[in-house]
N, C-alpha and C positions, 0 to 999 in steps of 0.2 A: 504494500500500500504506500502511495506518495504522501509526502507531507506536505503537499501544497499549499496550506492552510496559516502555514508558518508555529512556532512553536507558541505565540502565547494562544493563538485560538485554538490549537489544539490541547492547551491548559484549562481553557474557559471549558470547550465541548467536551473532553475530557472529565473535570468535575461535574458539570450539570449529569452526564449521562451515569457517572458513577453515583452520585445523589439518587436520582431516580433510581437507578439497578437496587440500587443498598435500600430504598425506599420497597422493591416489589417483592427481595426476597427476603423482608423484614428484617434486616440487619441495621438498620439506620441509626437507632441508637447506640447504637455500639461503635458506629466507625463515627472520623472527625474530616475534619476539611481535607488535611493530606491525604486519608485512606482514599476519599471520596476522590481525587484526581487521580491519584495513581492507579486503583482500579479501571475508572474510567481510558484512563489512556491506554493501559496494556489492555483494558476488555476493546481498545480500537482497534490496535495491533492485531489481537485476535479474530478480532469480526472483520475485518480488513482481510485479514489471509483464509478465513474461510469462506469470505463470497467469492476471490479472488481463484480460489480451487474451484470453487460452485460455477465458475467462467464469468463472473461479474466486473467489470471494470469499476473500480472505487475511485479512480484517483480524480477525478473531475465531477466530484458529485454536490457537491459547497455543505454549507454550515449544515441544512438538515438533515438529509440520506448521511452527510459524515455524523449528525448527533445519532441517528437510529444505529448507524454501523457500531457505535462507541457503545451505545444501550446496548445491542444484541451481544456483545461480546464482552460486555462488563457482567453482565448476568449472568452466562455460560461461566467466567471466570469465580462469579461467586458463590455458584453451584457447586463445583467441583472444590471449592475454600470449605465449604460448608458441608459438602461430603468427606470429607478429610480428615474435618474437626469430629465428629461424632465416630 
């Protein structure tokens, strides 16, 4: 996945989609503003190389399809954090 986005908006997309992610599979109390980006960003990285296998071109997608990429792959990341933990 490119980061055409530049590194703060992939900070900004990043945290919002890590929030929500942490928001759906009820973890949100528990994480803090860092969690919430760093998720976010690797769950892009992740949702990035799995559309990218799936034959999706990500890298010209702007701010929303890259906020849903960041959500799809922050939650698959929190999934497998959370099947781990137990």
């Amino acid at each position: 996945m490119a980061l055409s986005l530049g590194w703060i908006a992939w900070i900004v997309i990043g945290g919002l989609a890590g929030w929500v992610a942490s928001m759906i599979k009820g973890t949100n109390a528990q994480m803090g503003l860092l969690a919430n980006i760093v998720v976010g960003v690797i769950g892009g990285l992740i949702g990035g190389w799995l559309l990218a296998l799936l034959g999706f071109d990500v890298a010209g997608w702007g701010w929303i399809l890259s906020f849903f990429t960041c959500l799809l792959g922050a939650v698959i990341l929190l999934t497998i954090v959370n099947a781990i933990r137990r």
